[in-house]
C-alpha positions as CSV (number, residue, x, y, z in Angstrom):
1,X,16.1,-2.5,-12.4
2,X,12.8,-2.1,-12.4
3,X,10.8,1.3,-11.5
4,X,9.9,2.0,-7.7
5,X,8.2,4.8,-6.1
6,X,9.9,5.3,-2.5
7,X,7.1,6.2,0.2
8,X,7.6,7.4,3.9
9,X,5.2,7.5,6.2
10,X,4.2,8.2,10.2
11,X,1.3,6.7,11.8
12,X,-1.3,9.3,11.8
13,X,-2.0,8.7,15.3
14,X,-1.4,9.8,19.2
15,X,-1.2,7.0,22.3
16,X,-2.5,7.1,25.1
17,X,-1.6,5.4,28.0
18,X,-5.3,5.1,30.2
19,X,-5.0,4.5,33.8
20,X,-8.4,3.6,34.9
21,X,-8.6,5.1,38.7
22,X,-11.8,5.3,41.3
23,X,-11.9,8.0,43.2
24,X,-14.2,6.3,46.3
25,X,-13.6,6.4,50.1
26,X,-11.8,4.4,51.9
27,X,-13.1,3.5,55.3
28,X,-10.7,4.1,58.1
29,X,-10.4,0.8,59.9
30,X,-10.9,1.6,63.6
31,X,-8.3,-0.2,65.7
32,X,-9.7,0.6,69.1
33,X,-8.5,4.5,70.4
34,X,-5.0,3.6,69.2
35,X,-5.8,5.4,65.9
36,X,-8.2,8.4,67.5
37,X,-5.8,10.9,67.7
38,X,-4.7,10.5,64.2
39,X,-7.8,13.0,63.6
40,X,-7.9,12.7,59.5
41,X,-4.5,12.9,58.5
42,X,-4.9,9.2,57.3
43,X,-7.9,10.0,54.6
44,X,-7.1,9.0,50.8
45,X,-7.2,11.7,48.5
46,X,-8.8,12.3,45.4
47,X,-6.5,11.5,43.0
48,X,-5.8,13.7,40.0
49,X,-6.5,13.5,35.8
50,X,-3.5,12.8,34.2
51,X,-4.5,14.6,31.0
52,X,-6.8,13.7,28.1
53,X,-6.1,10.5,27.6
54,X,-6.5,9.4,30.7
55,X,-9.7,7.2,31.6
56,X,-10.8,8.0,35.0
57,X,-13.7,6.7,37.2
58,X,-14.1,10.3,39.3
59,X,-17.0,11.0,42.2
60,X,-16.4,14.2,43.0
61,X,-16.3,16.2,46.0
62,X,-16.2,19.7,47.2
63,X,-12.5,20.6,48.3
64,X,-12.1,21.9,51.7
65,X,-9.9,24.7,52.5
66,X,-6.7,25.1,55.4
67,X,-9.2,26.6,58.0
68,X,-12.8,23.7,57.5
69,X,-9.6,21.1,57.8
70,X,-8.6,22.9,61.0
71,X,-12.3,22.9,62.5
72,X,-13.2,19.2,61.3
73,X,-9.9,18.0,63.1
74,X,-10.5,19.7,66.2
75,X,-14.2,18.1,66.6
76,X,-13.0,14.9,65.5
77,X,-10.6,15.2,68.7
78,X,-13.1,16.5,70.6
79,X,-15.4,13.9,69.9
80,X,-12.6,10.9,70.7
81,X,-11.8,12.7,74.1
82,X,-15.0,12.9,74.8
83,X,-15.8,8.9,74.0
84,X,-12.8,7.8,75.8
85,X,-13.6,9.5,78.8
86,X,-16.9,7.9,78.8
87,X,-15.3,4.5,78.7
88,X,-14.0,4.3,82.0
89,X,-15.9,3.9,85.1
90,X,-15.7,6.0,88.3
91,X,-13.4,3.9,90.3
92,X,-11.4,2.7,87.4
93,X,-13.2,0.0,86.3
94,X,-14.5,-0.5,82.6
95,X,-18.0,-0.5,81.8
96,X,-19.9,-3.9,80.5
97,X,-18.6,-5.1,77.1
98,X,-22.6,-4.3,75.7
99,X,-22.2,-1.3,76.1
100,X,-18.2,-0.7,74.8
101,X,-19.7,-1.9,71.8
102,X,-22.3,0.2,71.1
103,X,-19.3,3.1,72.0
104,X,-16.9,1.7,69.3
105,X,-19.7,1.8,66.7
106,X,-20.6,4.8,67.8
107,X,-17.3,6.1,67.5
108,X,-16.7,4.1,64.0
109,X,-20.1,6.2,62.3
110,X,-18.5,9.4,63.6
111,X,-15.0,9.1,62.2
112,X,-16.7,7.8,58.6
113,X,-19.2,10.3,57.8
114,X,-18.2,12.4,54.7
115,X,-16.0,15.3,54.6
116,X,-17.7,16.4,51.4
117,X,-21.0,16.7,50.1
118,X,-22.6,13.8,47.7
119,X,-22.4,14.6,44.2
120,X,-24.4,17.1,42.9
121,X,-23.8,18.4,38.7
122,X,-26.0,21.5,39.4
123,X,-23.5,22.5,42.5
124,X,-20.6,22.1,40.4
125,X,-21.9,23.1,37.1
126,X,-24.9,25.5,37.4
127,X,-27.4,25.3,34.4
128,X,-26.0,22.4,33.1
129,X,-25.0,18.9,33.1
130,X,-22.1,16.6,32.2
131,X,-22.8,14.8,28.8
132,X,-21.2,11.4,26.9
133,X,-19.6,12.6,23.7
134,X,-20.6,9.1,22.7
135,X,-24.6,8.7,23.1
136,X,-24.8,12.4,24.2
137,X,-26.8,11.1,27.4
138,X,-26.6,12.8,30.6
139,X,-23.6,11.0,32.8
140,X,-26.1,11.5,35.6
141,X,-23.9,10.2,39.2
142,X,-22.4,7.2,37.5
143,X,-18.9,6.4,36.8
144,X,-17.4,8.3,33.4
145,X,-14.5,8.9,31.4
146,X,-12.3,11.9,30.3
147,X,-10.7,11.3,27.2
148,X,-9.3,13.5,24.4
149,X,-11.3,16.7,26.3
150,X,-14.6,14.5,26.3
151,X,-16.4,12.7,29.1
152,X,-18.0,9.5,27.8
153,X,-19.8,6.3,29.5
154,X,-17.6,3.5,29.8
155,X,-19.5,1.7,27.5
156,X,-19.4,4.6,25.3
157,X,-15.7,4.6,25.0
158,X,-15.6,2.2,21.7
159,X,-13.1,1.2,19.2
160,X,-14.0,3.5,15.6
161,X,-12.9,-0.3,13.7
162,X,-15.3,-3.2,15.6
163,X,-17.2,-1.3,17.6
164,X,-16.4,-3.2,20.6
165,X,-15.4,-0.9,24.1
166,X,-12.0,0.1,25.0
167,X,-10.7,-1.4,28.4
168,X,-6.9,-1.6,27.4
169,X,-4.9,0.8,29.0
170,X,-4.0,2.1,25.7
171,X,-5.4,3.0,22.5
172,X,-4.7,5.0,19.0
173,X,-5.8,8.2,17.6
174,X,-6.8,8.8,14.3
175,X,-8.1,12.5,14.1
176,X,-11.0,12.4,16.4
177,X,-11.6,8.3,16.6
178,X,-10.2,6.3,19.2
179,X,-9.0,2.6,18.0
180,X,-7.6,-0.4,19.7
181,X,-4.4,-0.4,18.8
182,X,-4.5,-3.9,17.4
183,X,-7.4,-2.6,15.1
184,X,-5.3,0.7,14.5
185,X,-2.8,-1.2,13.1
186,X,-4.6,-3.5,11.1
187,X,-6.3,-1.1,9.5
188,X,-3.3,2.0,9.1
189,X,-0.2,-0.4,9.3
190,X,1.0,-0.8,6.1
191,X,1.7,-4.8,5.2
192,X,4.9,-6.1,3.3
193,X,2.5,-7.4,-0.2
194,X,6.0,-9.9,-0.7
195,X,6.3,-10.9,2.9
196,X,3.1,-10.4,4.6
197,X,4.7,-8.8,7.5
198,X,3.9,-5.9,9.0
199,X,6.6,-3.1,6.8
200,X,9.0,-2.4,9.9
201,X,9.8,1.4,11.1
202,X,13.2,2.7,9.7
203,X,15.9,4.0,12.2
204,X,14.2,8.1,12.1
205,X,10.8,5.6,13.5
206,X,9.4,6.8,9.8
207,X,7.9,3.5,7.7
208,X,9.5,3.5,4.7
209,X,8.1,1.0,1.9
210,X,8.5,0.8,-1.7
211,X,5.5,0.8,-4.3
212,X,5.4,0.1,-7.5
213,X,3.6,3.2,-9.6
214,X,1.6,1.4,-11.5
215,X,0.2,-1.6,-9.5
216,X,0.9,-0.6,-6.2
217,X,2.3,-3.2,-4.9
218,X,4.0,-1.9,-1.7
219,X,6.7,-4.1,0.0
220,X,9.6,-3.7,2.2
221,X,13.0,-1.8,0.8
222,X,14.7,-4.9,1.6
223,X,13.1,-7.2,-1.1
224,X,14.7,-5.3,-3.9
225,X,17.9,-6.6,-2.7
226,X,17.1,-10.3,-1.1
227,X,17.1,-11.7,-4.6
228,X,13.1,-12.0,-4.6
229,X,11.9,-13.1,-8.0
230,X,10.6,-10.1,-10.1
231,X,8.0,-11.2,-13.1
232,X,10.3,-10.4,-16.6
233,X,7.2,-9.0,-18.1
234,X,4.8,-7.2,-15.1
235,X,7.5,-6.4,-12.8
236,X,5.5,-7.2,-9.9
237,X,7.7,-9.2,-7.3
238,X,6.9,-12.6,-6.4
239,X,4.9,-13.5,-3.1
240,X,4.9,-15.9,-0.5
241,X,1.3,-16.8,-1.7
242,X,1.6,-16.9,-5.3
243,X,4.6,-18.3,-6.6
244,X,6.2,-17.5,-10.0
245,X,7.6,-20.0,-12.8
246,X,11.4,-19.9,-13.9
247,X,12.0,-20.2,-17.8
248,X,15.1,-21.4,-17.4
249,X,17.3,-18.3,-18.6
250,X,17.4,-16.0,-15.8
251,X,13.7,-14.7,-15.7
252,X,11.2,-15.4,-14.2
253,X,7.2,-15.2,-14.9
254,X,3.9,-14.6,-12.5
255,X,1.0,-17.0,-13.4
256,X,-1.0,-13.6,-14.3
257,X,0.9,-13.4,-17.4
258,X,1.8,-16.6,-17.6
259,X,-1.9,-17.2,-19.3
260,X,-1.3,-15.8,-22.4
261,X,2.5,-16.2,-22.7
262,X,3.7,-17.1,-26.4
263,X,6.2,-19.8,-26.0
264,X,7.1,-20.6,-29.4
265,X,7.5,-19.6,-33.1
266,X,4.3,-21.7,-34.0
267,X,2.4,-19.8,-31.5
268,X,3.2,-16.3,-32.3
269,X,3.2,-16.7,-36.3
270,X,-1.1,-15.6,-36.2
271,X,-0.4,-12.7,-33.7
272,X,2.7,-11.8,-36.5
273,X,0.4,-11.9,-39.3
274,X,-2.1,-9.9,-37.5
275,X,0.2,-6.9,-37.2
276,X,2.0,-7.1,-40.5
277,X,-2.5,-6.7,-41.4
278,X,-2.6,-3.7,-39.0
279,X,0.6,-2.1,-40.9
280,X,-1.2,-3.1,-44.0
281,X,-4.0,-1.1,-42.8
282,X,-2.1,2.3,-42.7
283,X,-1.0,2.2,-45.9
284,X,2.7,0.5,-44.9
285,X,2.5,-2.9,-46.0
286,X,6.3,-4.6,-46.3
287,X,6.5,-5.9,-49.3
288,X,9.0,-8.8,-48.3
289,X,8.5,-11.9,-46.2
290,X,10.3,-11.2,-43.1
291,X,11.5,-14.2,-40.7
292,X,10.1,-14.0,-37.3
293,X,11.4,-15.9,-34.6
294,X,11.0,-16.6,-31.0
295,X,14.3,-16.9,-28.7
296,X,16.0,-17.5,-25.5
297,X,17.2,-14.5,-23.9
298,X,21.0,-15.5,-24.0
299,X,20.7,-16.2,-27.8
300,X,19.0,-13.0,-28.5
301,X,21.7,-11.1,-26.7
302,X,24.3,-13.0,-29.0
303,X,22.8,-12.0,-31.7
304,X,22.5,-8.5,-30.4
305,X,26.1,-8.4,-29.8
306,X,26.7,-9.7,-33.6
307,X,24.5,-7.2,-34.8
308,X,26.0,-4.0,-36.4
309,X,23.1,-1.9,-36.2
310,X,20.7,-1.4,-33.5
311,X,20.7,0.9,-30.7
312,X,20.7,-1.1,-27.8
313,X,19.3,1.3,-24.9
314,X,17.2,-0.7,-23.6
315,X,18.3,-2.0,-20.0
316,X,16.7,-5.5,-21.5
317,X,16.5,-6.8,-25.0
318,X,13.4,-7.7,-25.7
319,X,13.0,-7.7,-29.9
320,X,16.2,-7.5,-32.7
321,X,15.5,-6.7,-36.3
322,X,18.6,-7.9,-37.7
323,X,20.6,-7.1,-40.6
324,X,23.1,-9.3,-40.6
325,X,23.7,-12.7,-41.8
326,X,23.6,-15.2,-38.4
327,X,22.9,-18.3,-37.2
328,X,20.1,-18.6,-34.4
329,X,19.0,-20.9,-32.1
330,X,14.8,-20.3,-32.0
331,X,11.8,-22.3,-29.6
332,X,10.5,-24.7,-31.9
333,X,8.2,-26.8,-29.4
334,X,7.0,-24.7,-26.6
335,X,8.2,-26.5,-22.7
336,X,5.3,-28.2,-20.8
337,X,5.0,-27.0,-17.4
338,X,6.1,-29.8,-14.9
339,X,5.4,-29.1,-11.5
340,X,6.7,-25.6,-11.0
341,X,9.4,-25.3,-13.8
342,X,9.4,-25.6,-17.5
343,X,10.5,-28.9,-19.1
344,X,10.3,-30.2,-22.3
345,X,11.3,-27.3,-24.2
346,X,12.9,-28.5,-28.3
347,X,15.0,-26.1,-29.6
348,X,16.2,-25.1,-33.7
349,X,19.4,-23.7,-35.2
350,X,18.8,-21.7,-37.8
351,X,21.2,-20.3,-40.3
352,X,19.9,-16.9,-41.6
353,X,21.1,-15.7,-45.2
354,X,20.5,-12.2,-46.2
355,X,17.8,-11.9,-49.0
356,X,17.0,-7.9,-48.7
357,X,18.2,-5.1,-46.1
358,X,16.2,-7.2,-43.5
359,X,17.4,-10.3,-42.1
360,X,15.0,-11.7,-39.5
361,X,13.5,-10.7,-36.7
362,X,13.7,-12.0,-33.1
363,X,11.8,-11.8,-30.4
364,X,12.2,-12.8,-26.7
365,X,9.9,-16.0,-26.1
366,X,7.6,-16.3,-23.1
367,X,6.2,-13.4,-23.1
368,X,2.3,-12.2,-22.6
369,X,0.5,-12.1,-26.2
370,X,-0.1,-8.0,-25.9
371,X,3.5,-7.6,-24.5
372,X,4.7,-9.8,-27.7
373,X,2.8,-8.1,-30.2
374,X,4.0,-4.4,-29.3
375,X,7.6,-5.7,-29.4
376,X,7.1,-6.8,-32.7
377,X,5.1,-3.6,-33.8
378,X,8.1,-1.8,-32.6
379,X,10.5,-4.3,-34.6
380,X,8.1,-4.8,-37.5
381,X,8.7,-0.6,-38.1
382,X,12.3,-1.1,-37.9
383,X,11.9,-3.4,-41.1
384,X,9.5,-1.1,-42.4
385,X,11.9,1.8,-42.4
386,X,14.8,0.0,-43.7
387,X,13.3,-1.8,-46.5
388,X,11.9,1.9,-47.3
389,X,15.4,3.3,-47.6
390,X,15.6,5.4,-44.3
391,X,18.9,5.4,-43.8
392,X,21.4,7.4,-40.8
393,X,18.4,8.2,-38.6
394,X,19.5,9.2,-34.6
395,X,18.7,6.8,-32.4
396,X,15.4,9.7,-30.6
397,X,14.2,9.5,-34.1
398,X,14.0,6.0,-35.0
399,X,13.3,4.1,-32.2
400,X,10.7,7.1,-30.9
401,X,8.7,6.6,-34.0
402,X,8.9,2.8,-33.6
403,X,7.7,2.8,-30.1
404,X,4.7,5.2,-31.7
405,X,3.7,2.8,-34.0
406,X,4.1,0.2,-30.6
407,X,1.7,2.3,-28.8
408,X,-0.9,2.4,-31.6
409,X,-1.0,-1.1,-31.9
410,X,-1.9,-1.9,-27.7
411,X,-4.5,1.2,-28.1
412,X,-6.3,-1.0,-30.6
413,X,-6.0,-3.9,-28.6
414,X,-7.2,-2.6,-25.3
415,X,-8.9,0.7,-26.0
416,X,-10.6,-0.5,-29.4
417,X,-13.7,1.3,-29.0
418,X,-11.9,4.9,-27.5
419,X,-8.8,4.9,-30.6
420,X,-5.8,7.4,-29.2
421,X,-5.0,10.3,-30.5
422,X,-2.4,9.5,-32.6
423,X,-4.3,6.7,-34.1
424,X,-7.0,9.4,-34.8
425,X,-5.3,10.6,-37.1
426,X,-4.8,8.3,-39.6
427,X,-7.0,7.8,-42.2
428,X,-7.6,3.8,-41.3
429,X,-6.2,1.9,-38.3
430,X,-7.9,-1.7,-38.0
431,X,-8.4,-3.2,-35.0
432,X,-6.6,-6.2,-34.7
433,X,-8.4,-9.6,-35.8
434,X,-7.4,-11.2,-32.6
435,X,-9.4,-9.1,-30.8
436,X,-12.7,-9.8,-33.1
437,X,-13.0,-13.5,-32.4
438,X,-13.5,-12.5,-28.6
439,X,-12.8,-10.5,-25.6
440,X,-9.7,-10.2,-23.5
441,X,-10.1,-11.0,-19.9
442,X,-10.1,-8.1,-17.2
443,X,-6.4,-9.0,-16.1
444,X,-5.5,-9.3,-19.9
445,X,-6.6,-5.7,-20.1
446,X,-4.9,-4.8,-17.1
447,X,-2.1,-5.9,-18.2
448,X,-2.3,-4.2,-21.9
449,X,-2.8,-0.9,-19.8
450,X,0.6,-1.4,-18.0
451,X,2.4,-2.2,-21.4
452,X,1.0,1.2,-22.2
453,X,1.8,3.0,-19.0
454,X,5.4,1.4,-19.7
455,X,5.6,3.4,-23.2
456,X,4.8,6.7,-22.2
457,X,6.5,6.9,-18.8
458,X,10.0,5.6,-20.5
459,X,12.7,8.3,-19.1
460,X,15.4,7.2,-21.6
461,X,16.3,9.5,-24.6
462,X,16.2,7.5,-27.3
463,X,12.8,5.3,-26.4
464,X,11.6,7.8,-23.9
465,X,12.1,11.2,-25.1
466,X,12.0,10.0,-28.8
467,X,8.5,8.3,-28.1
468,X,7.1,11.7,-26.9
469,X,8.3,13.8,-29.4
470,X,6.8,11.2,-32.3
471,X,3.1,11.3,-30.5
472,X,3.4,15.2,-30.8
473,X,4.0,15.4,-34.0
474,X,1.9,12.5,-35.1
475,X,-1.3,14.2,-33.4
476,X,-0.1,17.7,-35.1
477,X,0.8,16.6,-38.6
478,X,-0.8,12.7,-39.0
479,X,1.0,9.6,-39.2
480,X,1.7,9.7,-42.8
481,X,3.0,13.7,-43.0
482,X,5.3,12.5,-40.2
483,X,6.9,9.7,-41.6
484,X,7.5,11.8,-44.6
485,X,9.3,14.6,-43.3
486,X,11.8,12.2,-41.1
487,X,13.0,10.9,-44.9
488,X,13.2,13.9,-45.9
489,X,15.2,15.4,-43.2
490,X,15.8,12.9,-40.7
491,X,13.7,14.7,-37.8
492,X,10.0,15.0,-36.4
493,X,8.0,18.3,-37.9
494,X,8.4,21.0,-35.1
């Protein structure tokens, strides 16, 4: 199973639900003296703020208290008894329908004068005036928002993301910026990198997404479990836009690494040579022509299971010295790609006979070239050790000081001009030809990194532990000192 980081997270964000009101007047609609004596029980009033994230368009008024109510609808009754007395004539007849008219408008005017003053800022708020928390204008006796404890112009009120104005009736919160709350989420909603969905809230409302450490891919918790195709050498899962190639044994391979996979023997012989050069280099040359030999994954766990030596803590084989007579099926003619699978693909059987304490050694095929080349750094110093004599090491100390001389290799490969500090201190550690003849691409490099990353952050004893505990002592003491002390006593120098 490949490593995940679990992350949790809450929208940083508050919303607000904006109820745009006007607080104008209403005209009372005069249906003759029928609706006189109603005095002005029937007025709207203003209507309240519902809090700070309410928009509302206000014009306000001074508030009248129990006894001005009292007086204003005893006049306003007074007036009414007044005007209908003056409609009717002295003998009971009504007066000409001129002049009722000119009464009813008369009568209308009264009724819709103002019970409050027109605005005036300096009434309300002596010394000062209202300002936008967007332009920092005056709001002068125009329409305005209060929002989040600010007043602001309508067209001040804009989304932090495009800019454009606010009219929903609801927006996001981030900190102190308002947001649509398409933009909002856009912009703070995490997206599925497998799916290209929107990562759904978990049942606490939290969303919870997974993330690789090193790329960062994030993608739903579900996709770990869906059988979505994982690349065998990256890790990255596959996407709905990019689509990864089978190699026909179970794995599966993104077109990132797919560039500078090794696919067969022929292929990885000059990268072999190269290392045994680097070894060479350090004063370990081997002294006998080793095999090397590129395999499917099913026979390289055969021969792993055939295989008397050999720890095997890996959770996938990757590389085998062997030591034992065996036959092998190897990739003699690398597959063509056809379409989106691998076709085309000749295979050899191999019989291996046993000419010194190292048999052959085999190494998954399909693989990137920097991925390749450390696994058979870390195999090539298997070889090395047992052609050397080193005989009953633990598994921390063996395959920790192969995974060092693993490491070295990559540093020289993608950090050739900044060597490592265990590579430091040796006395010579070339640079790999393959790297003179010209430059890696950035993705290449990338990818070199990640191999790296993989090293040093293994949690296993043997490959983990064992790695770290080889680096220390190979900065301390030198590569050389510390291969000398584990013959003599089968540990790393404290």
């Amino acid at each position: 199973m490949a490593s995940s980081r679990i992350d949790s997270l809450s929208e940083p964000t508050s919303h607000g639900s904006l109820a745009a009101q006007s607080c104008g007047r209403k005209p009372a609609f005069l249906r003759w003296l029928r609706k006189l004596f109603k005095g002005r029980s029937n007025r709207q009033k203003l209507p309240q703020l519902h809090g700070e994230e309410t928009i509302a368009r206000h014009v306000p008024g001074e508030p009248m208290d129990d006894q001005s109510r009292a007086k204003n609808g005893e006049s306003d009754h007074a007036v009414a008894l007044s005007l209908a007395e003056d409609l009717k004539e002295p003998h009971g007849c009504r007066r000409r329908a001129e002049h009722d008219e000119d009464l009813a408008r008369a009568l209308q005017e009264k009724l819709n004068e103002p019970s409050y003053p027109s605005y005036d800022p300096t009434s309300l708020f002596p010394g000062e005036y209202r300002l936008c928390d967007g332009c920092n204008g005056d709001l002068g006796y125009g329409d305005y928002l209060l929002c989040m404890g600010a007043f602001w112009h309508p067209s001040c009120f804009r989304c932090y993301a495009c800019g454009y104005q606010i009219v929903e009736h609801e927006f996001s919160l981030s900190g102190r910026n308002p947001y649509h709350m398409s933009c909002f989420r856009e912009l703070h909603h995490p997206s599925c990198e497998v799916c290209h969905q929107f990562i759904p809230p978990n049942d606490a409302g939290l969303i919870e997404f997974r993330s690789h450490p090193f790329w960062g891919q994030k993608y739903c918790p579900i996709h770990e479990h869906d059988n979505t195709a994982r690349c065998c050498s990256c890790e990255r899962l596959e996407s709905l836009s990019a689509r990864y190639i089978p190699l026909g044994d179970g794995r599966n391979l993104c077109l990132e690494c797919m560039e500078s996979a090794v696919m067969d023997t022929g292929d990885c012989q000059p990268l072999y040579h190269s290392i045994r050069d680097f070894y060479e280099g350090m004063n370990m040359k081997l002294d006998q022509q080793i095999p090397m030999l590129l395999v499917e994954r099913q026979a390289l766990n055969e021969a792993t299971e055939w295989e008397k030596n050999g720890h095997r803590q890996m959770p996938e084989t990757r590389g085998l010295c062997l030591s034992e007579e065996q036959t092998v099926t190897s990739i003699h003619r690398r597959p063509r790609l056809g379409g989106s699978r691998l076709i085309r693909m000749k295979t050899l059987v191999k019989k291996l006979s046993r000419k010194c304490e190292v048999t052959a050694i085999l190494v998954l095929y399909g693989l990137p070239r920097l991925l390749t080349g450390s696994i058979l750094a870390h195999e090539l110093m298997h070889g090395w050790l047992r052609l050397k004599g080193y005989r009953n090491l633990s598994p921390e100390v063996e395959e920790g000081i192969c995974q060092a001389l693993s490491y070295m290799w990559l540093e020289t490969e993608v950090l050739p001009c900044s060597m490592g500090s265990s590579a430091a201190t040796t006395s010579s550690v070339p640079t790999s030809s393959s790297f003179k003849k010209g430059g890696k691409s950035d993705s290449e490099k990338k990818l070199g990194r990640f191999f790296i990353y993989q090293i040093c952050n293994d949690t296993s004893t043997a490959y983990g532990k064992g790695f770290r505990d080889a680096s220390a002592s190979i900065s301390k003491y030198g590569l050389r000192r510390t291969i000398n002390h584990i013959q003599l006593t089968g540990n790393f120098p404290s």
